[in-house]
Backbone as JSON Lines, residues from 0, in Angstrom:
{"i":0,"aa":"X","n":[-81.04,-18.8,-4.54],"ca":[-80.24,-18.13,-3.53],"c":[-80.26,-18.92,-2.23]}
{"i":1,"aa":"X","n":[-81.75,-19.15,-2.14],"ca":[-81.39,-20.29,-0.68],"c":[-80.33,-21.3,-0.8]}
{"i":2,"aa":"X","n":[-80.56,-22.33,-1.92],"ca":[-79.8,-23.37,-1.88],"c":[-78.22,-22.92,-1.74]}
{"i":3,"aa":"X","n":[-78.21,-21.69,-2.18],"ca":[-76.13,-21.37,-2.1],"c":[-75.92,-21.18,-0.75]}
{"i":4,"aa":"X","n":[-77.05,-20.62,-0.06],"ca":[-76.8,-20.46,1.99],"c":[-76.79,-22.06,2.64]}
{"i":5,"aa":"X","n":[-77.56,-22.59,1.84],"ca":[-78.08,-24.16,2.46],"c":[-76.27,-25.13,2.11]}
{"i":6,"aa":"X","n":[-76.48,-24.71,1.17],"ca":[-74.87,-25.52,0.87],"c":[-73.75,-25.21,1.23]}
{"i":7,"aa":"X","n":[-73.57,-23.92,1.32],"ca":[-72.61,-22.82,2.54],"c":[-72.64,-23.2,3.76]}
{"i":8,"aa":"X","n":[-73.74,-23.56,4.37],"ca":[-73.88,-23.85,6.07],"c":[-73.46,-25.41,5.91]}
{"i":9,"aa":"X","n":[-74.0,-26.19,4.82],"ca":[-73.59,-27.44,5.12],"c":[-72.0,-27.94,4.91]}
{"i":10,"aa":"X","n":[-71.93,-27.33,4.36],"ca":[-70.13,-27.69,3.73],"c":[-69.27,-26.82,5.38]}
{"i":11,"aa":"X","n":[-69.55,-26.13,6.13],"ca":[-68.99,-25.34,7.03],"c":[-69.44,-26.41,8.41]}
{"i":12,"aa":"X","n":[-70.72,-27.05,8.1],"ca":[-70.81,-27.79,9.28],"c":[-70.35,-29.04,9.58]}
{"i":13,"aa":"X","n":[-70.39,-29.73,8.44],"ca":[-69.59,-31.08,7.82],"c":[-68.18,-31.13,8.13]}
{"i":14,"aa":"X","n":[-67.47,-29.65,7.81],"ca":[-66.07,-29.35,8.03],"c":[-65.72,-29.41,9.49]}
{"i":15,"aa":"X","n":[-66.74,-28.62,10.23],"ca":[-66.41,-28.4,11.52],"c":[-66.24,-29.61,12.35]}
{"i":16,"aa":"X","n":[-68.21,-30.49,12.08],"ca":[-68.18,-31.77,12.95],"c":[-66.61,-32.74,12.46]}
{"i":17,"aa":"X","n":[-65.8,-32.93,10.9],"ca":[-65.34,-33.68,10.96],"c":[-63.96,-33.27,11.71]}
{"i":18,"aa":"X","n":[-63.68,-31.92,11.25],"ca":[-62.89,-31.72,12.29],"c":[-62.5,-31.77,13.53]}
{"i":19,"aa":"X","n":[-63.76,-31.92,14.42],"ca":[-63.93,-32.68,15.63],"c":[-64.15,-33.87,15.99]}
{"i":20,"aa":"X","n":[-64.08,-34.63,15.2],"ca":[-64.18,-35.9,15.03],"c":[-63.0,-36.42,15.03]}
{"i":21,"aa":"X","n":[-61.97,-35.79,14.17],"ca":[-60.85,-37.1,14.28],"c":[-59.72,-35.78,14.82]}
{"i":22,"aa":"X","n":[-58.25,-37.15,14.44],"ca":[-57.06,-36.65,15.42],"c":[-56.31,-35.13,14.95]}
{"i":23,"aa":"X","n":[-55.84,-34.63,16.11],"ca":[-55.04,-33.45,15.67],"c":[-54.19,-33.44,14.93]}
{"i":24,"aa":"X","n":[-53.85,-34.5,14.48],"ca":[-52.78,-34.26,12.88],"c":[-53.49,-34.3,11.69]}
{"i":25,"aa":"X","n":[-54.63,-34.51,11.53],"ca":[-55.48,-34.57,10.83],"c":[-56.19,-33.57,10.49]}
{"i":26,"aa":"X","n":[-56.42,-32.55,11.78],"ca":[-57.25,-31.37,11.29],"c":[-56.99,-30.48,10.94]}
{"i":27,"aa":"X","n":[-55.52,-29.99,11.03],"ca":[-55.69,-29.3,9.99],"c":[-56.13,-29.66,8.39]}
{"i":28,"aa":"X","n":[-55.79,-30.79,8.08],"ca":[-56.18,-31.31,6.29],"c":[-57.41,-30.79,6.44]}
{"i":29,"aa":"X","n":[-58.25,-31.27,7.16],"ca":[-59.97,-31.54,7.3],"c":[-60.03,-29.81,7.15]}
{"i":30,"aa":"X","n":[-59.83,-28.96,7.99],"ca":[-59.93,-27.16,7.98],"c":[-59.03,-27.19,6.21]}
{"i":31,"aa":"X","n":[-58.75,-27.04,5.9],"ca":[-57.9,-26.84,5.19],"c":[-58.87,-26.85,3.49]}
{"i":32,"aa":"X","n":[-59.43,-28.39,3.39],"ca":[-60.25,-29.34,2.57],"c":[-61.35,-28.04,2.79]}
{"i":33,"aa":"X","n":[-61.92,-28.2,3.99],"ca":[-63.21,-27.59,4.18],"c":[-63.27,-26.06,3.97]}
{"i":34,"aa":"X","n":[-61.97,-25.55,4.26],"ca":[-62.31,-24.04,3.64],"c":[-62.32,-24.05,1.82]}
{"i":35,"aa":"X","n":[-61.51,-24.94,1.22],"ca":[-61.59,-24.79,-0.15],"c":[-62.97,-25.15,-0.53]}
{"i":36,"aa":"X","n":[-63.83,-25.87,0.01],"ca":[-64.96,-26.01,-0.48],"c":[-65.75,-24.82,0.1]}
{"i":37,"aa":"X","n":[-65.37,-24.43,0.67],"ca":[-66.7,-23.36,1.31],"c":[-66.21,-22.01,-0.03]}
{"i":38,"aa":"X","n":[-64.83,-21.71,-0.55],"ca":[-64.46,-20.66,-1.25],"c":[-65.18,-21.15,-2.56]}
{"i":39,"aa":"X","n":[-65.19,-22.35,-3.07],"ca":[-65.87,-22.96,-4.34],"c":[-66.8,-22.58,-4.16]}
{"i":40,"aa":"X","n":[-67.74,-22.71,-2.86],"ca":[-69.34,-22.37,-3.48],"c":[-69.41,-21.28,-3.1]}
{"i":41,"aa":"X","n":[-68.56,-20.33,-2.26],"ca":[-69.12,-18.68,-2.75],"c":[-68.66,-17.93,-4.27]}
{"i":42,"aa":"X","n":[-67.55,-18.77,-4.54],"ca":[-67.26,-18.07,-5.63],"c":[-68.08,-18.58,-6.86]}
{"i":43,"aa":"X","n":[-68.69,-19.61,-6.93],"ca":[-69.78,-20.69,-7.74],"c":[-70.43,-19.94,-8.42]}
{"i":44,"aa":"X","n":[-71.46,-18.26,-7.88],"ca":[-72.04,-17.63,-8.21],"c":[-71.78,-16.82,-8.99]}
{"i":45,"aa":"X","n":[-70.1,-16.12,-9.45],"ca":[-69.71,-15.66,-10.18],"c":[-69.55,-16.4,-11.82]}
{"i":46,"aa":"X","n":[-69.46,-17.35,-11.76],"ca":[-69.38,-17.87,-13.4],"c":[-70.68,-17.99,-13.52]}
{"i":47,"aa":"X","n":[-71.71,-18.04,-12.89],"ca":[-73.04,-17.0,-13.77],"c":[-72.82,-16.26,-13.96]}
{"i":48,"aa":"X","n":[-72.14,-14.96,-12.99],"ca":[-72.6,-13.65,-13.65],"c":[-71.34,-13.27,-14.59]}
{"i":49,"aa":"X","n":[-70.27,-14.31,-14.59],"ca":[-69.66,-13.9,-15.86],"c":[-70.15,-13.95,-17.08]}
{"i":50,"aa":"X","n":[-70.61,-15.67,-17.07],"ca":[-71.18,-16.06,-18.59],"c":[-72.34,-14.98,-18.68]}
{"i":51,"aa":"X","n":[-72.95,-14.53,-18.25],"ca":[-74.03,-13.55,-18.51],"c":[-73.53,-12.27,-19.05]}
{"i":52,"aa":"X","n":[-72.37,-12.19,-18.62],"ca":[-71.44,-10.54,-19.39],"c":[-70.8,-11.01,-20.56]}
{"i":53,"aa":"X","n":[-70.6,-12.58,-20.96],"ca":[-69.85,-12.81,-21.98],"c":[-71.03,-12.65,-22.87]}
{"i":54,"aa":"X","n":[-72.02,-13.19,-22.65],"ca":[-73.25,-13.2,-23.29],"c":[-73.91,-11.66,-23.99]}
{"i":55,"aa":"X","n":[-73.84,-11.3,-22.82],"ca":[-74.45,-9.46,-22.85],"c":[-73.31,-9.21,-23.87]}
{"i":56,"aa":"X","n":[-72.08,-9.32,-23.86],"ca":[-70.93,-8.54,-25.05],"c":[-71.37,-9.22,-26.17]}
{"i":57,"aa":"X","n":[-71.46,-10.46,-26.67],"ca":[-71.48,-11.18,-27.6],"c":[-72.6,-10.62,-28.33]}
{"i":58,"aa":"X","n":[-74.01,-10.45,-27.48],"ca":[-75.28,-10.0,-28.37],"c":[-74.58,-8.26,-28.92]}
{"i":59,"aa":"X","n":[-74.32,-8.12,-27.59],"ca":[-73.74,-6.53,-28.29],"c":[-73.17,-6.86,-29.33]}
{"i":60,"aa":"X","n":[-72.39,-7.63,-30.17],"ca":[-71.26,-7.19,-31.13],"c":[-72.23,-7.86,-31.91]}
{"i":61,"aa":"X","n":[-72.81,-8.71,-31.69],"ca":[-73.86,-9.23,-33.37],"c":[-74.79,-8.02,-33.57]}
{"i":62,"aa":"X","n":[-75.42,-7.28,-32.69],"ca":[-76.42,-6.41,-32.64],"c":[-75.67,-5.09,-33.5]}
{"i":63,"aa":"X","n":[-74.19,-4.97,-33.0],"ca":[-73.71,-3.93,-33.58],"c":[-73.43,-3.72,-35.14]}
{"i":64,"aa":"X","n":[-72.65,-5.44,-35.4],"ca":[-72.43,-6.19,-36.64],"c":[-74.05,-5.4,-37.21]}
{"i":65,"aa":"X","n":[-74.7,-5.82,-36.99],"ca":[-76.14,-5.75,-37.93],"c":[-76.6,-4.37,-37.95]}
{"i":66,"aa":"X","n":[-76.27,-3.94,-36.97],"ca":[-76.28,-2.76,-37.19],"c":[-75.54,-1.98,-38.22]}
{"i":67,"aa":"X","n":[-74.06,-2.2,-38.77],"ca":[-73.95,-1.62,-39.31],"c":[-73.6,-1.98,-40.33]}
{"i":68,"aa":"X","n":[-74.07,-3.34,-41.23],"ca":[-74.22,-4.17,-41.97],"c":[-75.79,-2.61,-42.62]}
{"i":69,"aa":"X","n":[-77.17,-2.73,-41.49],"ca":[-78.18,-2.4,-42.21],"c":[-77.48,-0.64,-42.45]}
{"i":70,"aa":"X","n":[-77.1,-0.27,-41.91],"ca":[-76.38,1.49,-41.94],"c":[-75.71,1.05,-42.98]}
{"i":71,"aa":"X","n":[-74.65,0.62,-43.94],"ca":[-74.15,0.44,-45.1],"c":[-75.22,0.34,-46.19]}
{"i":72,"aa":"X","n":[-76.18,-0.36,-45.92],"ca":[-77.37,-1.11,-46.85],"c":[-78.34,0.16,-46.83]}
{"i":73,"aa":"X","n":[-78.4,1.29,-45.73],"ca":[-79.08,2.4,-46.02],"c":[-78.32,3.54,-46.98]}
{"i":74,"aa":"X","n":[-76.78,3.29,-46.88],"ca":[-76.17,4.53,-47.36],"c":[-75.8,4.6,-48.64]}
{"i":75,"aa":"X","n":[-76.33,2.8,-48.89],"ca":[-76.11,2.32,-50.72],"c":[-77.24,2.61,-51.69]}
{"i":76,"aa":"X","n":[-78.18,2.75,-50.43],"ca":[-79.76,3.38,-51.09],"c":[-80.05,4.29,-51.6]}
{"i":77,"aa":"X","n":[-79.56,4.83,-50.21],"ca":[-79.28,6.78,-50.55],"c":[-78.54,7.86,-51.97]}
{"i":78,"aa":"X","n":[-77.42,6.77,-51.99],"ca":[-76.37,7.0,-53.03],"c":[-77.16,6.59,-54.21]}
{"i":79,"aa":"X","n":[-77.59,5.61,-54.16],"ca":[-78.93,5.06,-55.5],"c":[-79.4,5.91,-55.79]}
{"i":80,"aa":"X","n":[-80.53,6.05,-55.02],"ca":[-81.58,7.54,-55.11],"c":[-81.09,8.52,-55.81]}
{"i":81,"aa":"X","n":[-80.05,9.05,-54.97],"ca":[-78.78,10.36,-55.31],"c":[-78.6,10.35,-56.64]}
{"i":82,"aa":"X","n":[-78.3,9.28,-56.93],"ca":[-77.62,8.57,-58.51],"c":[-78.73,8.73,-59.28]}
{"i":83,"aa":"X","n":[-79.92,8.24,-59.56],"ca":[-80.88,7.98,-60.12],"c":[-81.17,9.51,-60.36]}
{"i":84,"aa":"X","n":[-81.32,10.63,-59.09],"ca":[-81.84,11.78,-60.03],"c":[-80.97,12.79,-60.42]}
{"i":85,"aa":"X","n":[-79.77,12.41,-60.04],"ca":[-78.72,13.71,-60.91],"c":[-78.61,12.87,-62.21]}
{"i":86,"aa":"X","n":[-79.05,11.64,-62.32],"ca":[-78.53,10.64,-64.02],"c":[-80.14,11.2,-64.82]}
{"i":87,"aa":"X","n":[-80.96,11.19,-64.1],"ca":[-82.46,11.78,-64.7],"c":[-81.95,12.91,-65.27]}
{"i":88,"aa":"X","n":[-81.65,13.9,-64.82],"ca":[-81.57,15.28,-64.44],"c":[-80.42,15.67,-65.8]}
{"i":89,"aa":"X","n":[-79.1,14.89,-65.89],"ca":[-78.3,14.81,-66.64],"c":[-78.57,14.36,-67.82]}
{"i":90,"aa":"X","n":[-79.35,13.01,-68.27],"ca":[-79.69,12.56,-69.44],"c":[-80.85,13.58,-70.14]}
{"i":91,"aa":"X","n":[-81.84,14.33,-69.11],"ca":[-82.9,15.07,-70.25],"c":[-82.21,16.21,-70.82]}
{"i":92,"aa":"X","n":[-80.82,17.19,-69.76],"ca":[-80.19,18.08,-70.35],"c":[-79.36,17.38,-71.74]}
{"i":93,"aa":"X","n":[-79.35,16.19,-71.57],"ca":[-78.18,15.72,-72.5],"c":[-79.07,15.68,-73.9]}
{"i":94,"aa":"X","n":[-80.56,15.42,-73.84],"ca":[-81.42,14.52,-74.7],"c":[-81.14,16.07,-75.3]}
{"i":95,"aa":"X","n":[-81.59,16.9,-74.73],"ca":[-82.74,18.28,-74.98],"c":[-81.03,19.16,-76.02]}
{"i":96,"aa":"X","n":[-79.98,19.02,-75.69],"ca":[-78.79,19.76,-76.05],"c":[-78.61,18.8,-77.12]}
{"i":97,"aa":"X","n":[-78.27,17.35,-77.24],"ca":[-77.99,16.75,-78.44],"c":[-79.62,16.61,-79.72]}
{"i":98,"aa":"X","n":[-80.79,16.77,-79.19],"ca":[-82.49,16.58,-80.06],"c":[-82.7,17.43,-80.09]}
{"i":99,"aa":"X","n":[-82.95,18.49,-79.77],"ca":[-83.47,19.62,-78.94],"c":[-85.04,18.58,-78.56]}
{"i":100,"aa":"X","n":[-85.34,17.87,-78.01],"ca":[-86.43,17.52,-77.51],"c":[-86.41,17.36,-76.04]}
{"i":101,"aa":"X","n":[-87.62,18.26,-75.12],"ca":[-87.83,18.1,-74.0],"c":[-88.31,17.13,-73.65]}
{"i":102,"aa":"X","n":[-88.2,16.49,-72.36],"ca":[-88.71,15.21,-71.93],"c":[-89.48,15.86,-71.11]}
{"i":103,"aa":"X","n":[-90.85,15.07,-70.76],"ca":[-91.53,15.52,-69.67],"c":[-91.05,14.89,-68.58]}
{"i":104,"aa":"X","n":[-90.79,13.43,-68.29],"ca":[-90.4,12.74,-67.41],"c":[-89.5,12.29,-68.25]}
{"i":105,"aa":"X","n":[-88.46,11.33,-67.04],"ca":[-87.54,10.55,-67.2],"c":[-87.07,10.4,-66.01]}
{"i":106,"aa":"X","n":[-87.26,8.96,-66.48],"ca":[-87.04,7.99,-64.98],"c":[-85.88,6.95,-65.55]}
{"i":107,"aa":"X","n":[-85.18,6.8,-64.42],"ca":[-83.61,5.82,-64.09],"c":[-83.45,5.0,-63.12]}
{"i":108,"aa":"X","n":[-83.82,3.86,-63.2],"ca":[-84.23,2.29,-62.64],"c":[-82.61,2.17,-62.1]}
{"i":109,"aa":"X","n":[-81.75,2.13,-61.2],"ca":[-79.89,2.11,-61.13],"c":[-80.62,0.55,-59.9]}
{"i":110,"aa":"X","n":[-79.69,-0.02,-60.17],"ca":[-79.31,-1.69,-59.69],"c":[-78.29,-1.35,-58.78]}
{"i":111,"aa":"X","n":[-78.34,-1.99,-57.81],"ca":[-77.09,-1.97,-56.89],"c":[-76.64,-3.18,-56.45]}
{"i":112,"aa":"X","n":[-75.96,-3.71,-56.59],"ca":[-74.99,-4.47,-55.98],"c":[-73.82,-4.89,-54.99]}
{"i":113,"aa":"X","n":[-73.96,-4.64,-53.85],"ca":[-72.96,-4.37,-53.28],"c":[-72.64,-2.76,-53.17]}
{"i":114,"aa":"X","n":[-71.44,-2.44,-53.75],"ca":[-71.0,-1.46,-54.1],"c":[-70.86,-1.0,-55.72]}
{"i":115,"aa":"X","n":[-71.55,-1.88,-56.48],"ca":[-71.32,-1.6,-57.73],"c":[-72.71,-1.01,-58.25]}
{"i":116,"aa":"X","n":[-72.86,-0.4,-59.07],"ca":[-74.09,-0.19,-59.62],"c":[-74.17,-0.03,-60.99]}
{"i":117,"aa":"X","n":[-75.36,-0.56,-61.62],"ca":[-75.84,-0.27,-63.02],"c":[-77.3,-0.34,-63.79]}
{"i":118,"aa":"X","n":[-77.26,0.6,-64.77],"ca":[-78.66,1.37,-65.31],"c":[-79.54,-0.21,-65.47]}
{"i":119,"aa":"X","n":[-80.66,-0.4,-64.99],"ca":[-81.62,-1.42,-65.25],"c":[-82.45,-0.78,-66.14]}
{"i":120,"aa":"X","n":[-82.98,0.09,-66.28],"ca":[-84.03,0.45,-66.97],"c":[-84.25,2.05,-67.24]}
{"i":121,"aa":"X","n":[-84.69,2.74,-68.54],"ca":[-85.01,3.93,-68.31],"c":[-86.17,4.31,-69.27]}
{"i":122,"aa":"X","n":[-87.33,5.14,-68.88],"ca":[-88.29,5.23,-69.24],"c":[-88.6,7.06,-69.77]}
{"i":123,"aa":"X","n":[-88.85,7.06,-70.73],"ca":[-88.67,8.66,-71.32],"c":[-90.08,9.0,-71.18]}
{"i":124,"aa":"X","n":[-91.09,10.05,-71.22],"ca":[-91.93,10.74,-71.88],"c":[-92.05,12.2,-72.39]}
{"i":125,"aa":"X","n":[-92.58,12.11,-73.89],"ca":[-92.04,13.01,-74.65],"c":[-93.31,13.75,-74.95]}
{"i":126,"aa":"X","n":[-93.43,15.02,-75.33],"ca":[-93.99,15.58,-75.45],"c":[-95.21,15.39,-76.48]}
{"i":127,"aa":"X","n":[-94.42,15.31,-77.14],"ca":[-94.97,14.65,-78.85],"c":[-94.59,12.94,-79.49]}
{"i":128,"aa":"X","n":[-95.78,12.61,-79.84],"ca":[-95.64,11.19,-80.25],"c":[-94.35,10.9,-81.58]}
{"i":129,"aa":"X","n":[-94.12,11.95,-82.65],"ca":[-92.89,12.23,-83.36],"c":[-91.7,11.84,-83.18]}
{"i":130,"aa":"X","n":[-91.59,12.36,-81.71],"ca":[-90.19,12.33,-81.18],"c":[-89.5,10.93,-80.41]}
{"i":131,"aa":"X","n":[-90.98,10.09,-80.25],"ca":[-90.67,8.7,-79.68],"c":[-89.66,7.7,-80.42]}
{"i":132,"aa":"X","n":[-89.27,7.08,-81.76],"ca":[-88.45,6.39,-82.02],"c":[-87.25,7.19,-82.19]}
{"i":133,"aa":"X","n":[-87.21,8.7,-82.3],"ca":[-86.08,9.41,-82.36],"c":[-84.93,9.15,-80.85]}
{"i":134,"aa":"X","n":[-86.15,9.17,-80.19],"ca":[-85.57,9.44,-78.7],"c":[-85.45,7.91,-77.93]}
{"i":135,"aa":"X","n":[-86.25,6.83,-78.76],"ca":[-86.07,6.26,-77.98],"c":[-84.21,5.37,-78.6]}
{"i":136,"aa":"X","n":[-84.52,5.81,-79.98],"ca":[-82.79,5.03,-80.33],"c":[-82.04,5.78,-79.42]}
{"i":137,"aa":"X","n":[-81.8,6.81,-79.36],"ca":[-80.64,7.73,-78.69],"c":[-80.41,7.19,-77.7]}
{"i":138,"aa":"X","n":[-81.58,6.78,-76.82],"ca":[-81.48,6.2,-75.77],"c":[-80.52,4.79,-75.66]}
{"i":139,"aa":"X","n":[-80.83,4.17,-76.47],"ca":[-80.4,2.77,-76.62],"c":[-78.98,3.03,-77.07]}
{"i":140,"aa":"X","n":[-78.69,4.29,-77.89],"ca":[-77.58,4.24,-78.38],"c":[-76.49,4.67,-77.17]}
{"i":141,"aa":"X","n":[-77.01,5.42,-76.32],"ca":[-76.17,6.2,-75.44],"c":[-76.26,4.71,-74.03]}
{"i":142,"aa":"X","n":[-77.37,4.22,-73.59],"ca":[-77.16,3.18,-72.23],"c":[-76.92,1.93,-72.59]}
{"i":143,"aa":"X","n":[-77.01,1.23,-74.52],"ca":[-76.23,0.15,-74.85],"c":[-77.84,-0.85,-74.86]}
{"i":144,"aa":"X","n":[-77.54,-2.0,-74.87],"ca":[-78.52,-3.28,-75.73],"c":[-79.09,-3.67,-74.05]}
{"i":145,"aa":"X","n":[-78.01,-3.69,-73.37],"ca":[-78.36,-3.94,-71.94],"c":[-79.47,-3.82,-70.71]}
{"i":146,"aa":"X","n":[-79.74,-2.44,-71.4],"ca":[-81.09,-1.62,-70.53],"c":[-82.01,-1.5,-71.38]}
{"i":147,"aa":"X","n":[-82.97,-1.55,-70.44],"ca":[-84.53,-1.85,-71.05],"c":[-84.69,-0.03,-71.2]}
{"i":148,"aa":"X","n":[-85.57,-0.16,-72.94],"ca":[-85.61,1.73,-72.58],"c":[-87.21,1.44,-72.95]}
{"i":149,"aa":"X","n":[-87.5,2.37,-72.69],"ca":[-88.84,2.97,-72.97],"c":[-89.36,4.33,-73.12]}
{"i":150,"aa":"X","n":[-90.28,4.53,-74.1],"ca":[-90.56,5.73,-74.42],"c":[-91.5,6.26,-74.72]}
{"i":151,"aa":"X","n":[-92.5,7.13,-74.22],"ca":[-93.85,7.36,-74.55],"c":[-94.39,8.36,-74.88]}
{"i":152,"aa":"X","n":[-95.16,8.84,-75.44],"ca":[-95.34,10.23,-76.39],"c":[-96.95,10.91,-75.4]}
């Protein structure tokens, strides 16, 4: 801050002495010269505080970007989750109505991708050790060669 007063007084004093220095057809140029430099260095201080607002917006919009880059990446989770236990929830009614065998657990591994999703893995436990290769083909037969099944008695 000093140096912008120090360079303000000098550019105003430089102007003045040369203006007194030489001929009257001349001074006006010399006033003229010397006020444009004196407006340069007060206004000098503003393209800091612009670039500093271009700056301040710029972090804003990456900050926001990521922001809602990670808010998408939470709401694909959610929907996972969501997915995973109404597909639990759905496959033991499905097991128990097509076997009549209850599952104790059953768990649904769902992959996400983007916006796409698909079954990685699903893991049965059955009441009775009997019902394990019964239940575990069904399984394979109904989610395909693709997903890992498992099944435990």
């Amino acid at each position: 801050m000093q140096s912008f007063f120090i360079s303000l007084i000098t550019a105003s004093v430089i102007g003045a002495l040369s203006s007194a220095l030489v001929c009257k057809t001349y001074e006006k140029y010399i006033k003229y010269i010397a006020a444009l430099i004196c407006t340069a260095i007060v206004i000098s201080p503003l393209s800091g505080v612009i670039s500093k607002i271009e700056n301040l917006i710029s972090d804003t919009e990456s900050t926001s970007e990521h922001s809602e880059n990670q808010t998408a990446q939470q709401a694909n989770l959610l929907i996972a989750n969501k997915t995973e236990e109404t597909a639990e929830e759905y496959v033991s009614n499905l097991v128990f109505s097509d076997l009549g065998i209850r599952t104790r657990s059953m768990d649904i591994e769902i992959e996400s991708k983007g916006t796409e999703f698909s079954i990685k893995s699903v893991t049965a436990t059955t009441a009775s050790e009997a019902e394990i290769e019964s239940l575990k083909t069904y399984l394979q037969k109904l989610f395909g060669q693709g997903t890992q099944i498992e099944v435990t008695g």
